[in-house]
Each structure stands twice: as structure tokens, then as C-alpha cells.
PDB file of the backbone (N, CA, C, O) and the ligand in Angstrom, with CONECT records:
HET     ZN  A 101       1
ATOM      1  N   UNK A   1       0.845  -1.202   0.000  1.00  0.00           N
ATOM      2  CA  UNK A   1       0.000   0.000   0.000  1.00  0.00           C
ATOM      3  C   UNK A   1       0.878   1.249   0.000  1.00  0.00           C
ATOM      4  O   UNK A   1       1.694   1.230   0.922  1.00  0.00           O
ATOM      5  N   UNK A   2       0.940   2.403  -0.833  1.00  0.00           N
ATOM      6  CA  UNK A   2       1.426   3.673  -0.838  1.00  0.00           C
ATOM      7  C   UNK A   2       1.079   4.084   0.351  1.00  0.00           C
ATOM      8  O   UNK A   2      -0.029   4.048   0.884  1.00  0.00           O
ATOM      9  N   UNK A   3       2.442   4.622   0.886  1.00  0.00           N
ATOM     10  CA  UNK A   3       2.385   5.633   2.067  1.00  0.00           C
ATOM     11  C   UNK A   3       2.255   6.917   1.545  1.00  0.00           C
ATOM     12  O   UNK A   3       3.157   7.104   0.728  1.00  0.00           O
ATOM     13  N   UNK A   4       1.400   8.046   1.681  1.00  0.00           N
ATOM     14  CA  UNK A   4       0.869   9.035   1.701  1.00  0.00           C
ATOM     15  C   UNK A   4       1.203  10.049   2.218  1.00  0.00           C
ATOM     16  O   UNK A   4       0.797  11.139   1.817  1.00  0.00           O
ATOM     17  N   UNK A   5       2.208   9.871   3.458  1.00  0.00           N
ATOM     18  CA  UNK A   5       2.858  10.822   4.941  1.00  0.00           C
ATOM     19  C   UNK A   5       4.286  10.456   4.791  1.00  0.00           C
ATOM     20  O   UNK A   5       4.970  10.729   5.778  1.00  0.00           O
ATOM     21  N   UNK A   6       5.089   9.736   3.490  1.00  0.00           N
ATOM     22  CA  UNK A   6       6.268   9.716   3.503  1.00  0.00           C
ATOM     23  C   UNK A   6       6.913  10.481   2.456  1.00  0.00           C
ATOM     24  O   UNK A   6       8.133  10.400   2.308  1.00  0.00           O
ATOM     25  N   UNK A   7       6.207  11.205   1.730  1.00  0.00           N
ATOM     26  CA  UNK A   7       7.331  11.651   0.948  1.00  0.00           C
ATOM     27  C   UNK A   7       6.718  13.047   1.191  1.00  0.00           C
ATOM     28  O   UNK A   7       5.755  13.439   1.849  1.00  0.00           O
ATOM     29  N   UNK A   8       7.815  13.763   0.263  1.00  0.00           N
ATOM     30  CA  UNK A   8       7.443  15.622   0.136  1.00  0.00           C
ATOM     31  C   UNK A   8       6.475  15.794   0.095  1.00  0.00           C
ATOM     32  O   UNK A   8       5.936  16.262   1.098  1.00  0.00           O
ATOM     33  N   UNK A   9       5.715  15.522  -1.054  1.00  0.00           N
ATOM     34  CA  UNK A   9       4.563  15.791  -1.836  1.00  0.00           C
ATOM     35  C   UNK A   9       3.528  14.204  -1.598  1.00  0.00           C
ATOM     36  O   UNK A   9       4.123  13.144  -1.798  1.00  0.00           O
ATOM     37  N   UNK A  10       2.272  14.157  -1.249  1.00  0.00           N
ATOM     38  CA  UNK A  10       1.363  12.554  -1.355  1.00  0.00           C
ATOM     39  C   UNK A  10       1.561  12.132  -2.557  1.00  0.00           C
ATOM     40  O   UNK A  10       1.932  10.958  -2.531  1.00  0.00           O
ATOM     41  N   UNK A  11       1.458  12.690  -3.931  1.00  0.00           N
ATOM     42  CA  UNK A  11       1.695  12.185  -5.567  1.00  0.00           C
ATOM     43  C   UNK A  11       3.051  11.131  -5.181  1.00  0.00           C
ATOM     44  O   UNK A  11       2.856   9.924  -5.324  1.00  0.00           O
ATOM     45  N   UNK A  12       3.994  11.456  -4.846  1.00  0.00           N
ATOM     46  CA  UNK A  12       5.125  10.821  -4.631  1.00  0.00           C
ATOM     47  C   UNK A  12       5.021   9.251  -4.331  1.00  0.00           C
ATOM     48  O   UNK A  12       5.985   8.504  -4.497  1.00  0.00           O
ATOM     49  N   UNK A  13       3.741   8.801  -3.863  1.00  0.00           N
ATOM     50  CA  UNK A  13       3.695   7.595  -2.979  1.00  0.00           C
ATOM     51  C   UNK A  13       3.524   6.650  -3.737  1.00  0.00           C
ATOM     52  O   UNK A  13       3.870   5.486  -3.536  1.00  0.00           O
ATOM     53  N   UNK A  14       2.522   7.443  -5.432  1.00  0.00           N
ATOM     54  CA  UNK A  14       2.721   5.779  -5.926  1.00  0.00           C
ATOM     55  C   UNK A  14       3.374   6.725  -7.387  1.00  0.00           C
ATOM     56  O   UNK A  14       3.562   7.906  -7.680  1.00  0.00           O
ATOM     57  N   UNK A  15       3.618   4.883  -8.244  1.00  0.00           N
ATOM     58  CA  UNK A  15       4.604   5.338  -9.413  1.00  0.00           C
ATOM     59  C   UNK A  15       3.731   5.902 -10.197  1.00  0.00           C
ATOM     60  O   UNK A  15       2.529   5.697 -10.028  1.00  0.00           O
ATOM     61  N   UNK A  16       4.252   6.799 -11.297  1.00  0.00           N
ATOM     62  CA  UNK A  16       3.510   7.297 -12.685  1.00  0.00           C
ATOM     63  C   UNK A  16       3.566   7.082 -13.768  1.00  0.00           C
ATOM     64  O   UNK A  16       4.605   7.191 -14.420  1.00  0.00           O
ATOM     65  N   UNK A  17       2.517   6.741 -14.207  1.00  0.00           N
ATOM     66  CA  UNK A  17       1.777   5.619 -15.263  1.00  0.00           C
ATOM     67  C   UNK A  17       2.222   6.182 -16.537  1.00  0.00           C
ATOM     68  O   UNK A  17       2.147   5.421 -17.502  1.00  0.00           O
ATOM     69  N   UNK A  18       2.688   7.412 -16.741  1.00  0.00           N
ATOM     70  CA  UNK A  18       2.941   8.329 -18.028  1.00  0.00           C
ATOM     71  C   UNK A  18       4.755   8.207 -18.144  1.00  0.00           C
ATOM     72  O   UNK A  18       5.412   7.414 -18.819  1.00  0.00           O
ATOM     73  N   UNK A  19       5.121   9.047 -17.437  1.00  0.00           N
ATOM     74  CA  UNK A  19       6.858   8.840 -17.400  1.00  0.00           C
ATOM     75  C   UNK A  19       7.528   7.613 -17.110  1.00  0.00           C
ATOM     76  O   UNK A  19       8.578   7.108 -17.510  1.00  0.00           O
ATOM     77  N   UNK A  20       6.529   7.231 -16.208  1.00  0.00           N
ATOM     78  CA  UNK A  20       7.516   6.008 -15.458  1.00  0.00           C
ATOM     79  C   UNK A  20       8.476   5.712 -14.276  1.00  0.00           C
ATOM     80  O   UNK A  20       9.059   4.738 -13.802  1.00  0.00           O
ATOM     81  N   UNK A  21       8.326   7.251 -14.000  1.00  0.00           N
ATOM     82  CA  UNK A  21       9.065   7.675 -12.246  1.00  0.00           C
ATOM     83  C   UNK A  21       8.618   6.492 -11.674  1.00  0.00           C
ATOM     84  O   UNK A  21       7.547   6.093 -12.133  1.00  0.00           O
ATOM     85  N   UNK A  22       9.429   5.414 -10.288  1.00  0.00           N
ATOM     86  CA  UNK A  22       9.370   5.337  -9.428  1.00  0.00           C
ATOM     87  C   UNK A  22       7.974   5.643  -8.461  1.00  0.00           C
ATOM     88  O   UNK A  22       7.098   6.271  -9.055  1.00  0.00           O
ATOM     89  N   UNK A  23       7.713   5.312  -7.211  1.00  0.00           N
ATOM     90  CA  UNK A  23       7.256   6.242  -6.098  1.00  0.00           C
ATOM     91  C   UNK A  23       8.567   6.861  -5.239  1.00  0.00           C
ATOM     92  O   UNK A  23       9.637   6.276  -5.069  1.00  0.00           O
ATOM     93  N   UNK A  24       8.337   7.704  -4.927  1.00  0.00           N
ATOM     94  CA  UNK A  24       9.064   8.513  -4.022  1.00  0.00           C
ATOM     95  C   UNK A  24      10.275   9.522  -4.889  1.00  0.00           C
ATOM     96  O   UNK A  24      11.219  10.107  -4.358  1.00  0.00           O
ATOM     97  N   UNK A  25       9.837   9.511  -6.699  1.00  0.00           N
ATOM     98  CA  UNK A  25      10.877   9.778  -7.701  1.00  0.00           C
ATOM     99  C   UNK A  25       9.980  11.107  -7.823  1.00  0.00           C
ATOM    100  O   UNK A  25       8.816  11.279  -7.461  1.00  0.00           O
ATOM    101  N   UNK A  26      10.776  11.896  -8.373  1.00  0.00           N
ATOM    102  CA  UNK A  26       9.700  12.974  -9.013  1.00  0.00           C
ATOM    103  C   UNK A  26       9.777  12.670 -10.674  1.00  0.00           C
ATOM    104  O   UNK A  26      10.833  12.513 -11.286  1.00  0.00           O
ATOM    105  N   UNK A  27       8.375  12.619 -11.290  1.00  0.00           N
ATOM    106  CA  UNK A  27       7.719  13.103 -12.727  1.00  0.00           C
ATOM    107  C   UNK A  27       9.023  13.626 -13.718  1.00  0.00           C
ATOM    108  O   UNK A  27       9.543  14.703 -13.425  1.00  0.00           O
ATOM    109  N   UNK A  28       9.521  12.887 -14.841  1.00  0.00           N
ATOM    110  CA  UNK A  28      10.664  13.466 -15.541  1.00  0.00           C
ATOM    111  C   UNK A  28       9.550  14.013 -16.894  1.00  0.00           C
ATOM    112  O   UNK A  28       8.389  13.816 -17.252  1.00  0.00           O
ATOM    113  N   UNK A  29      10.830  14.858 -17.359  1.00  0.00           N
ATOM    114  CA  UNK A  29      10.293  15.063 -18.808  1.00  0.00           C
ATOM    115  C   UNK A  29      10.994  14.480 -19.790  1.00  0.00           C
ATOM    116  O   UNK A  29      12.089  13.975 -19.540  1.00  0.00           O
ATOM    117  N   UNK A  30      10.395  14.465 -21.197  1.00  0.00           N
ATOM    118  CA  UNK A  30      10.496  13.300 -22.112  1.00  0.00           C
ATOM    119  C   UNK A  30      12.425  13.444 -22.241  1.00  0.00           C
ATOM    120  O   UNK A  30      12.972  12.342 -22.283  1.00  0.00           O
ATOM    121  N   UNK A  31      13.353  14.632 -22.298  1.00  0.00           N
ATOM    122  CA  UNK A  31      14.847  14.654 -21.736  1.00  0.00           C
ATOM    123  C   UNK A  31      15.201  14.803 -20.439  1.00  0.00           C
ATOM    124  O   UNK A  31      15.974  15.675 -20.042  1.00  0.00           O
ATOM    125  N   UNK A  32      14.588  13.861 -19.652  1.00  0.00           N
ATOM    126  CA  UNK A  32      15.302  13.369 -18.583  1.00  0.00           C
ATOM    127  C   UNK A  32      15.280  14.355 -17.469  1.00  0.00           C
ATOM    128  O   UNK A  32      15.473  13.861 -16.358  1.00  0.00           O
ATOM    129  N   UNK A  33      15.053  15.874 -17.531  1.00  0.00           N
ATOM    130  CA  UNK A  33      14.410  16.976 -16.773  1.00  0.00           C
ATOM    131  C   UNK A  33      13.866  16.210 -15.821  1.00  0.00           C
ATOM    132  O   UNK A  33      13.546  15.028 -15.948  1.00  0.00           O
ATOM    133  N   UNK A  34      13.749  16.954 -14.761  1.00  0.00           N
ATOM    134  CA  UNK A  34      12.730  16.745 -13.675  1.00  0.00           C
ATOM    135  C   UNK A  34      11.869  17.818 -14.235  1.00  0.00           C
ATOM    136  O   UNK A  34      12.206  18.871 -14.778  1.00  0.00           O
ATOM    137  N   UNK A  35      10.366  17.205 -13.926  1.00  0.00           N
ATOM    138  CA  UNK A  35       9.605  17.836 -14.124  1.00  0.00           C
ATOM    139  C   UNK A  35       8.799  18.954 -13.533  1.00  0.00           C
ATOM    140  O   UNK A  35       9.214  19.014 -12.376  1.00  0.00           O
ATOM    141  N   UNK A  36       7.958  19.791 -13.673  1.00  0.00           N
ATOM    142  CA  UNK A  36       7.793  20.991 -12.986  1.00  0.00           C
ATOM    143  C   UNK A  36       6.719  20.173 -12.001  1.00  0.00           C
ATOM    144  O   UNK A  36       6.805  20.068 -10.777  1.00  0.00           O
ATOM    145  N   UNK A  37       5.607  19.585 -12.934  1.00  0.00           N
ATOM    146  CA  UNK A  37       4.458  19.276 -12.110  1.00  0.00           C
ATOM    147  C   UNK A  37       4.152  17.750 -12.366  1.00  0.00           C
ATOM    148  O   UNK A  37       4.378  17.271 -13.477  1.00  0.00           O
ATOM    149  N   UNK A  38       3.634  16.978 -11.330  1.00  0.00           N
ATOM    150  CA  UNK A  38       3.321  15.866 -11.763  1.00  0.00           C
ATOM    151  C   UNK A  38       2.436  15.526 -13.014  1.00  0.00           C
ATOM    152  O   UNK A  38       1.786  16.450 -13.504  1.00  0.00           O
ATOM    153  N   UNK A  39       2.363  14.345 -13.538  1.00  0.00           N
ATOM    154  CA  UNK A  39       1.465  13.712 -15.041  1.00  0.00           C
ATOM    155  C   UNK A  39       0.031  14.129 -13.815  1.00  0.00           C
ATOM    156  O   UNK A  39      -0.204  13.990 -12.615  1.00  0.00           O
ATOM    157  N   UNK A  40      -0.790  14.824 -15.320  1.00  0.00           N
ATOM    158  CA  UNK A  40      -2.240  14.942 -14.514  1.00  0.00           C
ATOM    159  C   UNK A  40      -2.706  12.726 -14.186  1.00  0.00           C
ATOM    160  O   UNK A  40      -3.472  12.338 -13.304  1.00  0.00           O
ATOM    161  N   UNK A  41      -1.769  11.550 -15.437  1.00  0.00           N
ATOM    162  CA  UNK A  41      -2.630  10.283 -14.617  1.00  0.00           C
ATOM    163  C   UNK A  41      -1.908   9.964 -13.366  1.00  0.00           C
ATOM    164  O   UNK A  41      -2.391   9.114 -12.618  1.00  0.00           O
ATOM    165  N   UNK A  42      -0.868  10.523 -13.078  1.00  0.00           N
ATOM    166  CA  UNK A  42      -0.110  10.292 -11.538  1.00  0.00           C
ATOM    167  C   UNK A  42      -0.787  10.712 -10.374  1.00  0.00           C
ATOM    168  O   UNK A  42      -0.796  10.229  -9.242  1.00  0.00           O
ATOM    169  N   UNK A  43      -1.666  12.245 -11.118  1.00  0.00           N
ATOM    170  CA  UNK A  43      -2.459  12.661  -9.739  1.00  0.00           C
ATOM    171  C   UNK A  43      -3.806  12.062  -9.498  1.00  0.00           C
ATOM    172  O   UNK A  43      -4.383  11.989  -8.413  1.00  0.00           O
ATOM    173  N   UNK A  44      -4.331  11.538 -10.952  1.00  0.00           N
ATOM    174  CA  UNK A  44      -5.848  10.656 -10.839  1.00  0.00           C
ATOM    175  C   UNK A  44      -5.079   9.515 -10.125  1.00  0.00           C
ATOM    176  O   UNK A  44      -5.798   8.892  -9.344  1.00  0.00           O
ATOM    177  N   UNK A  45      -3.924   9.129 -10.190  1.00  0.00           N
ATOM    178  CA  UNK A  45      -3.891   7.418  -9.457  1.00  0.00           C
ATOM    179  C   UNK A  45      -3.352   7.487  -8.329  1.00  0.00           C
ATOM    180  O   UNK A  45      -2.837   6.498  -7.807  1.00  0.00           O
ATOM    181  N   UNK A  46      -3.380   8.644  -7.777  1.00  0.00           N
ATOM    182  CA  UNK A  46      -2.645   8.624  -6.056  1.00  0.00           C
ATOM    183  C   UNK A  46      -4.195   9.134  -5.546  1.00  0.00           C
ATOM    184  O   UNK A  46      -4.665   8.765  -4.470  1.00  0.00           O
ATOM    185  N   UNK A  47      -4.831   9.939  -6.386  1.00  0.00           N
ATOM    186  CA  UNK A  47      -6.525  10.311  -5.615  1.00  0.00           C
ATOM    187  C   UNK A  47      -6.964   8.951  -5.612  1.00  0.00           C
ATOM    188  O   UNK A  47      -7.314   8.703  -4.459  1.00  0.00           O
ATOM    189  N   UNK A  48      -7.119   7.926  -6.362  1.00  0.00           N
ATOM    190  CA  UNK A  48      -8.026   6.867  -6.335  1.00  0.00           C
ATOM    191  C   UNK A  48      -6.948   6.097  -5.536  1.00  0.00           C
ATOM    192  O   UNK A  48      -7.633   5.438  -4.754  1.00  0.00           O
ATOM    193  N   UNK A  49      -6.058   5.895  -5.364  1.00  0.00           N
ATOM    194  CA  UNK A  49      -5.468   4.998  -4.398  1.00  0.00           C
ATOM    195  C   UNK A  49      -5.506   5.629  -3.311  1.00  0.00           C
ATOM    196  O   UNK A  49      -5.516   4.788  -2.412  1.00  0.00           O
ATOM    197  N   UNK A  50      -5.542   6.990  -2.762  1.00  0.00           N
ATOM    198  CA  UNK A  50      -5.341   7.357  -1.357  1.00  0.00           C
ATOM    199  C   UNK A  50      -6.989   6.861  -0.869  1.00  0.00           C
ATOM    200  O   UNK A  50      -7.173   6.371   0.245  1.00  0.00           O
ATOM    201  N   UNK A  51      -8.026   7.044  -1.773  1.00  0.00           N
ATOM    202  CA  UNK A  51      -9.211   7.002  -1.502  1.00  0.00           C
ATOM    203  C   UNK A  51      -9.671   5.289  -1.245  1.00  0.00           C
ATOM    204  O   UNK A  51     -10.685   4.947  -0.636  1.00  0.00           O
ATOM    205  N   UNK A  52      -8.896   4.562  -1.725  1.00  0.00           N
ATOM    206  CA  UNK A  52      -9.022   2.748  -1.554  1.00  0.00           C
ATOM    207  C   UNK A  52      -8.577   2.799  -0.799  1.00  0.00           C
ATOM    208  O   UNK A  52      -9.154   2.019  -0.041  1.00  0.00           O
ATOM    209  N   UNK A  53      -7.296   3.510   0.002  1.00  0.00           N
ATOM    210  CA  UNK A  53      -6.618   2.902   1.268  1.00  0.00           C
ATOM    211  C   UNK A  53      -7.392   3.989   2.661  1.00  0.00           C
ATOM    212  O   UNK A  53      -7.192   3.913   3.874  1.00  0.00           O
ATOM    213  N   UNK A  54      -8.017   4.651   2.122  1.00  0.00           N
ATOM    214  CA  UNK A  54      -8.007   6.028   3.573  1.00  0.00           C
ATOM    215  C   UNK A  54      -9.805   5.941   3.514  1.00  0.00           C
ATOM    216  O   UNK A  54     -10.339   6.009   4.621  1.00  0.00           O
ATOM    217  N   UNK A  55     -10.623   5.814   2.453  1.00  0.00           N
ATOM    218  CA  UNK A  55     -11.742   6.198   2.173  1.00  0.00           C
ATOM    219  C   UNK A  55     -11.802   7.363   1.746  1.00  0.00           C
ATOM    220  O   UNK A  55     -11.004   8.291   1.876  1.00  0.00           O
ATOM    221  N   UNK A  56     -13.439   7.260   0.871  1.00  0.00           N
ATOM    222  CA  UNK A  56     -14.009   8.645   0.162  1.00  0.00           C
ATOM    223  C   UNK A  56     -13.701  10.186   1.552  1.00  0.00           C
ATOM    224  O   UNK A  56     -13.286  11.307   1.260  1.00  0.00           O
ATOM    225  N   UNK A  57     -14.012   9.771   2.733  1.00  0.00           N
ATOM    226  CA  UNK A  57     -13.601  11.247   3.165  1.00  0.00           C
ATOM    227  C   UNK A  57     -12.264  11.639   3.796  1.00  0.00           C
ATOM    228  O   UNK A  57     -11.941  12.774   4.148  1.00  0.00           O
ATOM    229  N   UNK A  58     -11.635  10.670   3.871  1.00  0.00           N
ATOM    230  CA  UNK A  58     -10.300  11.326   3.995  1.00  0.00           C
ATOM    231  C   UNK A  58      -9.886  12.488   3.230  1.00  0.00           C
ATOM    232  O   UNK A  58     -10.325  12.769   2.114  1.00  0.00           O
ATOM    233  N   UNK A  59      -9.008  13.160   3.888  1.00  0.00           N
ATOM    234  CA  UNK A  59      -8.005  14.335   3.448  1.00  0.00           C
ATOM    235  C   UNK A  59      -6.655  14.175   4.302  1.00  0.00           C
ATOM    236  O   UNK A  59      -6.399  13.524   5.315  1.00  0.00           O
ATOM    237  N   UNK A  60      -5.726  15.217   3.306  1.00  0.00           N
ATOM    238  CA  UNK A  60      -4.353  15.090   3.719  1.00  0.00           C
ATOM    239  C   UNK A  60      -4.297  16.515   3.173  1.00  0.00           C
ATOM    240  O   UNK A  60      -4.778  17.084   2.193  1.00  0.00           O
ATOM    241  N   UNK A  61      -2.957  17.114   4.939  1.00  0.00           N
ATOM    242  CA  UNK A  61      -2.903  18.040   4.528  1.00  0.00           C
ATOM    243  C   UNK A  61      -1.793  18.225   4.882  1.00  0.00           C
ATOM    244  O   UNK A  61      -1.248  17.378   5.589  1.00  0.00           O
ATOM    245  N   UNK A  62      -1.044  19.529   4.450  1.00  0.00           N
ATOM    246  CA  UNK A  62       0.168  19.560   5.427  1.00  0.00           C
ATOM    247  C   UNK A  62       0.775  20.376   6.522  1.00  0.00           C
ATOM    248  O   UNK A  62       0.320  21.520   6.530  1.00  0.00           O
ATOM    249  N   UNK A  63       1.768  20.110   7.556  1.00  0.00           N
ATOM    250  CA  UNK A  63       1.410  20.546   8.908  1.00  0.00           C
ATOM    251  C   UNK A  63       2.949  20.483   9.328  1.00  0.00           C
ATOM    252  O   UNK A  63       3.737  19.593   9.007  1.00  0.00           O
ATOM    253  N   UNK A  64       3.137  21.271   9.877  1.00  0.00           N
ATOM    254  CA  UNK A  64       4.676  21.608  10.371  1.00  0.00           C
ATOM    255  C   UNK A  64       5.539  20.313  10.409  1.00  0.00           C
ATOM    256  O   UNK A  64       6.686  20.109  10.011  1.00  0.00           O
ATOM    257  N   UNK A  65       4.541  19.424  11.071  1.00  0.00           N
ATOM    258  CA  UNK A  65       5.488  18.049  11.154  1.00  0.00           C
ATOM    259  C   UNK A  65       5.603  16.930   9.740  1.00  0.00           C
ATOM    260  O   UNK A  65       5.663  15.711   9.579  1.00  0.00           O
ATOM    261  N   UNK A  66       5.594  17.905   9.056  1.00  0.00           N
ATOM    262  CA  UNK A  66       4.843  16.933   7.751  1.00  0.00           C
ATOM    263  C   UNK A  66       3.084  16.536   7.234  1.00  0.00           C
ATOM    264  O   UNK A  66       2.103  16.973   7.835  1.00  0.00           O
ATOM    265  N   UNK A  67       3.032  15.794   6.232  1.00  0.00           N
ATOM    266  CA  UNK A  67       1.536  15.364   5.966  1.00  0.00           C
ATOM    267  C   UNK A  67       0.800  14.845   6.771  1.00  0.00           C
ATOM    268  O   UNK A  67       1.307  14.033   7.545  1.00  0.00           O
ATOM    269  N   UNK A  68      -0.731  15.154   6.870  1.00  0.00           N
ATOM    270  CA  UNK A  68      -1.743  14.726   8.267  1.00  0.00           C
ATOM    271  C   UNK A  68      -2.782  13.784   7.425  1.00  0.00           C
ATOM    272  O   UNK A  68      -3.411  14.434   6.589  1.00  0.00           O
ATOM    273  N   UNK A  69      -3.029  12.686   7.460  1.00  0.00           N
ATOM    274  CA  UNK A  69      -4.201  12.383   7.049  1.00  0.00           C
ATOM    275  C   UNK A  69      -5.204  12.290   8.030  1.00  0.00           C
ATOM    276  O   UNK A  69      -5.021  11.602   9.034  1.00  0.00           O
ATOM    277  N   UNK A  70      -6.689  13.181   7.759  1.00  0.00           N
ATOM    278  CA  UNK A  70      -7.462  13.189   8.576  1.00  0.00           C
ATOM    279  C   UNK A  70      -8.940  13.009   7.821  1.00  0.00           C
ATOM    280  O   UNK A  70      -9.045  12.870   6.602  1.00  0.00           O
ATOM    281  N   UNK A  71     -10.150  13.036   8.823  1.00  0.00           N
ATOM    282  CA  UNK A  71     -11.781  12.778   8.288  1.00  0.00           C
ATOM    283  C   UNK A  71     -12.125  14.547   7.730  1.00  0.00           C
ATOM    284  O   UNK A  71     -11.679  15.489   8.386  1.00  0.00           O
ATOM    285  N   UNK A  72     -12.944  14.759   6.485  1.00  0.00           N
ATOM    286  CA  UNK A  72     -13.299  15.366   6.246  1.00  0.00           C
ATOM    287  C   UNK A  72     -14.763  15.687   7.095  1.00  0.00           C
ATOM    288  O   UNK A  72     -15.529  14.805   7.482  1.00  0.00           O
ATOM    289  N   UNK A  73     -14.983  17.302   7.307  1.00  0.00           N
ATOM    290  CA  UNK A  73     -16.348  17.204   7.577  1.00  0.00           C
ATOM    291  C   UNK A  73     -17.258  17.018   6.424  1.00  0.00           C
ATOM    292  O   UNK A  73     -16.763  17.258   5.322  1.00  0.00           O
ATOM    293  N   UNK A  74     -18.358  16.677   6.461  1.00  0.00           N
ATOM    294  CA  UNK A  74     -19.409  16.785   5.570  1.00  0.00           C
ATOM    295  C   UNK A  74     -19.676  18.217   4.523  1.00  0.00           C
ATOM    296  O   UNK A  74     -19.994  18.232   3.334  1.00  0.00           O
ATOM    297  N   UNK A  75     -19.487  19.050   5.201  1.00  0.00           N
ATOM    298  CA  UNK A  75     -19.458  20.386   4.382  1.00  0.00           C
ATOM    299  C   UNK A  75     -17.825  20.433   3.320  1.00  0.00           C
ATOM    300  O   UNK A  75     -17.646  21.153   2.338  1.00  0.00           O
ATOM    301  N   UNK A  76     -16.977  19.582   3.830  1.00  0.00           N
ATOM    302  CA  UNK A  76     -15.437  19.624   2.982  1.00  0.00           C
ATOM    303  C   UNK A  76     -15.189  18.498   2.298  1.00  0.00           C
ATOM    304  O   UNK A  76     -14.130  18.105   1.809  1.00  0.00           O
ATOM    305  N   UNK A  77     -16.658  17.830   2.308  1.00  0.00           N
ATOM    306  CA  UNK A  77     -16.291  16.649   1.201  1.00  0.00           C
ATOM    307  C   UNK A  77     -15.926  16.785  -0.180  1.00  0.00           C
ATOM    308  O   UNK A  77     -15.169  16.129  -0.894  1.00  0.00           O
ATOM    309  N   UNK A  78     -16.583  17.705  -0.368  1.00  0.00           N
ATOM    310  CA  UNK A  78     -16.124  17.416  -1.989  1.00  0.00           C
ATOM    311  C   UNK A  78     -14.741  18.759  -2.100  1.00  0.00           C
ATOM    312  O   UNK A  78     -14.470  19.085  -3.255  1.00  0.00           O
ATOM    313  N   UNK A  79     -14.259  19.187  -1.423  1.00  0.00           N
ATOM    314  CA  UNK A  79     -12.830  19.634  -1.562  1.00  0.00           C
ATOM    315  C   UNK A  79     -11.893  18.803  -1.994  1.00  0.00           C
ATOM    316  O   UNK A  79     -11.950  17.605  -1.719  1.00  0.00           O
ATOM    317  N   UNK A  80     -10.588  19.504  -2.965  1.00  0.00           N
ATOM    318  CA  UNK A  80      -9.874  17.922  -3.503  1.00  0.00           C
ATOM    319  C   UNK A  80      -8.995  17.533  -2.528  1.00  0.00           C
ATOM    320  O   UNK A  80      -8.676  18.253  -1.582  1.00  0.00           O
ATOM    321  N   UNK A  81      -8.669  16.641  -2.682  1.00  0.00           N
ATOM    322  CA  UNK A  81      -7.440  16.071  -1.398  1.00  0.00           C
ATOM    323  C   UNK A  81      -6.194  16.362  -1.713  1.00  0.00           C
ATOM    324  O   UNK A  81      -5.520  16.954  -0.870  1.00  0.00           O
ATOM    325  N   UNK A  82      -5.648  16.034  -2.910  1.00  0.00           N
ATOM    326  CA  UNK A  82      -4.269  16.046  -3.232  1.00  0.00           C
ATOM    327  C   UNK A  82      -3.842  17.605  -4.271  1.00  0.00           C
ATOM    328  O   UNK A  82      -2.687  17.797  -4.651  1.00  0.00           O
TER     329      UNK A  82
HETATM  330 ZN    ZN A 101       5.150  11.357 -14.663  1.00  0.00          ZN2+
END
């Protein structure tokens, strides 16, 4: 299962389906660049995997000590997570 609270960024936790980074790699570009921003399917597949491992209301946010995963209220459900 992707850890979510271990890297810089939650995208980081699982690999990306477009470049081919690793987890815990950052997003390259097609010359080997690091990339500015993650592949928009890296960020659909860390939302649907954080959401299989945490549930629909989880959120993650971040907090002096690093990333928090916590319960959304009902009024912040449909806010995005990642
Ligand atoms: Zn990528």
C-alpha cells in the first residue's frame, strides 16, 4: 500500500503511469528533466489509491510536522485532497 505521509509531496507515494518515475521519484520530462508538475494520470492514481486505502472522506494536509491524514467534515467533502 502507498504511504501518503512519507514523501514531500502525497503524488510521490505511488509510481507514474505516463513517465515512469518510481514512487518517491519525481515526474521526468520526455529529456530526462525533472519535471515541474506531476502527469495529470499520476495525480488521478494517487486520488483513487489514497481514496481505496483512507476512504471517500479522507483528506491530507500539510502541517509543520509533515503530511496529516485526517476525516473530512461533511461540508469539505467534496474539496480535492491532493
Ligand atoms: Zn510522470
Amino acid at each position: 500500500m502507498p504511504d501518503f505521509t512519507a514523501h514531500a509531496h502525497p503524488v510521490l507515494a505511488v509510481p507514474c503511469p505516463d513517465c515512469r518515475a518510481a514512487a518517491g521519484a519525481w515526474c521526468k520530462r520526455p529529456s530526462g528533466h525533472r519535471a515541474a508538475d506531476f502527469h495529470q494520470s499520476r495525480k488521478v492514481a494517487a486520488d483513487a489509491a489514497f481514496i481505496a486505502k483512507h476512504g471517500e472522506r479522507a483528506t491530507i494536509h500539510r502541517t509543520e510536522n509533515g503530511w496529516m491524514i485526517g476525516i473530512a467534515e461533511a461540508s469539505q467533502q467534496m474539496e480535492m485532497r491532493l
